[in-house]
N, C-alpha and C positions, 0 to 999 in steps of 0.2 A: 411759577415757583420752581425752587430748585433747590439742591440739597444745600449749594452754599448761600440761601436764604433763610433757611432755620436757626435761629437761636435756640438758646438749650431751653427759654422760655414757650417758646413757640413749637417745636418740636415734643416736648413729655405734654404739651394741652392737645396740641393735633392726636397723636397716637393714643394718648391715655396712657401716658408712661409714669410708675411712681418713681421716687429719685431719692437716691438717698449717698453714701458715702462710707468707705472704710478706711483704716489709718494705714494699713498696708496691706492691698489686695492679694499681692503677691510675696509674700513675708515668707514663705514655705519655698518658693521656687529655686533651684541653685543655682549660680553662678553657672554659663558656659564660658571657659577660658577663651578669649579673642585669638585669631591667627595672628603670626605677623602681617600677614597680607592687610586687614583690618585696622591693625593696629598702624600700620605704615600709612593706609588710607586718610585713615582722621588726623594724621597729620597736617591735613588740609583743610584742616577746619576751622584756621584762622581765616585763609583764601574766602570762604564761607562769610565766614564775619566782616570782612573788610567789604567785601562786597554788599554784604546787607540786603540781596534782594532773598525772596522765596524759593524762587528757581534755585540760586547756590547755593541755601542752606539746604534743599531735596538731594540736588544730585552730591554735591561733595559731603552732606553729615549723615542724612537720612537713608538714602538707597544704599549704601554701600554696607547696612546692616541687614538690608536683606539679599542683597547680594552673597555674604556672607553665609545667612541660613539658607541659602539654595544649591550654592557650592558645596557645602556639607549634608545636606539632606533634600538635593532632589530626587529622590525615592521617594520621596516625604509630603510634596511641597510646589508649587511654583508661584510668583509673583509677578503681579503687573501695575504698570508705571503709567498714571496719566491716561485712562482707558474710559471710553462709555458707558454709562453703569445707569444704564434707564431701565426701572424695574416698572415702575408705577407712572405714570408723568401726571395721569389724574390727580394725583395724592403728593407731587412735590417731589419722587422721588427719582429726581433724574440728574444727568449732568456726569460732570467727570470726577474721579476721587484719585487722590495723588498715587495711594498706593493699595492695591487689595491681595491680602495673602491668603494663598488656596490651598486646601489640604490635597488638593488634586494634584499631583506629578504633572499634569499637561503644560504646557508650555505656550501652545499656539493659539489654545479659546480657553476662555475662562470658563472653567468649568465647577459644580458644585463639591463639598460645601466651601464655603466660604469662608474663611476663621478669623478676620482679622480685616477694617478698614483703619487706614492711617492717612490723618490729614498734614500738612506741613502747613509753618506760620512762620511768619517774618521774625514777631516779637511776642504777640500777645494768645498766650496759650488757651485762655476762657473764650476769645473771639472765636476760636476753633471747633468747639464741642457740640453746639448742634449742628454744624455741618455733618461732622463725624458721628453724633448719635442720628440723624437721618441718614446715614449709608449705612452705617449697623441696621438699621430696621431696613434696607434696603436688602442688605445681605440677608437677611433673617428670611426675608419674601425670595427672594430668587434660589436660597436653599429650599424652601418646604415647595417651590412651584416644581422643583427636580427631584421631588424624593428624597432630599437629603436634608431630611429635619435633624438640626443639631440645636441642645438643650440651651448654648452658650455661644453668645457670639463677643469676639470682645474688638476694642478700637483704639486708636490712640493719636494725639494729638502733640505734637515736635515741632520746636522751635530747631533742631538740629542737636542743638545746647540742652536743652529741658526734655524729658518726653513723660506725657502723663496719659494716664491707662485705664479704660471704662471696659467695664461687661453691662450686657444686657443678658439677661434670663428672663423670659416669656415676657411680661412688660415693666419688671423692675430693671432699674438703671442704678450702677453703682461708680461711684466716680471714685478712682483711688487717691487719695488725699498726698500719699506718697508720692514728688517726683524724683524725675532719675536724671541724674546728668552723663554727659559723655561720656566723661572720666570712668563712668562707672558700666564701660561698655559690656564686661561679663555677666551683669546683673541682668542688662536692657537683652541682651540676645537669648539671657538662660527665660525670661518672660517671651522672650515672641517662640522661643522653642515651647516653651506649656502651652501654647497657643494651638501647636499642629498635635498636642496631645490627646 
């Protein structure tokens, strides 16, 4: 098994996770204004669409927001793309995760904590979610194996077009009800910046 074996079914029975839901998780968070550089980026986000695979909704819609939050705050931060992320393999929790953002400045090893797994999807944004709540609890174990137990881990699931937003705290699971679309790309980057907060 592997992370992208989990259903959100199969994943809260395995772990013992309760699961519940807010209407806007992040309702409080504020806008970060986009660069032009970003903003000129998503231009290509039809290129994304016409093509219709996974691969070019990551690289042309998905990555280029954390691209984005690196270039402005690596002090802060770094991100990695399509990486090894075998914590457990006993327990299912191995395999690769499209994108994981690290409150660590490092660049070169993924290093703890971990703030944030994001999955990419073609179309269907619920097929997504226990992949991504299994790297969350992934991320959660490879934080406390290094000392760096953080209260909150949160994850997110993107069609490129939609992006929708889970935390886990200890073993509650909250799915925010609220999604975000492209358009609304100050919103999406002012949430992945609370993230490295």
């Amino acid at each position: 098994m592997a992370y992208s074996d989990f259903t959100l079914e199969s994943v809260t029975t395995t772990f013992g996770l309760s699961i519940g839901d807010a209407a806007d998780l992040f309702a409080s968070v504020e806008e970060l204004a986009p660069s032009n550089w970003l903003a000129r980026t998503l231009e290509a986000a039809h290129l994304a669409r016409a093509m219709n695979t996974e691969k070019a909704r990551s690289e042309l819609m998905i990555a280029p927001f954390f691209t984005e939050l690196w270039l402005r705050f690596r002090d802060q931060c770094s991100f990695f793309s399509g990486i090894d992320f075998t914590v457990d393999a006993a327990r299912g929790l191995k395999g690769f995760c499209d994108f994981i953002l690290s409150r660590s400045p490092t660049p070169y090893v993924l290093s703890a904590p971990v703030a944030m797994i994001t999955e990419s999807k073609n179309s269907d944004l619920p097929s997504g979610y226990g992949q991504c709540v299994a790297g969350m609890i992934g991320a959660k174990i490879f934080n406390e194996q290094r000392g760096s137990v953080t209260p909150v881990v949160f994850g997110a699931v993107s069609t490129g077009d939609l992006w929708a937003f889970l935390s886990l705290n200890g073993t509650s699971l909250t799915l925010d009800r609220r999604l975000y679309d492209i358009h609304e790309s100050g919103k999406i980057l002012g949430v992945l910046y609370s993230m490295l907060a």
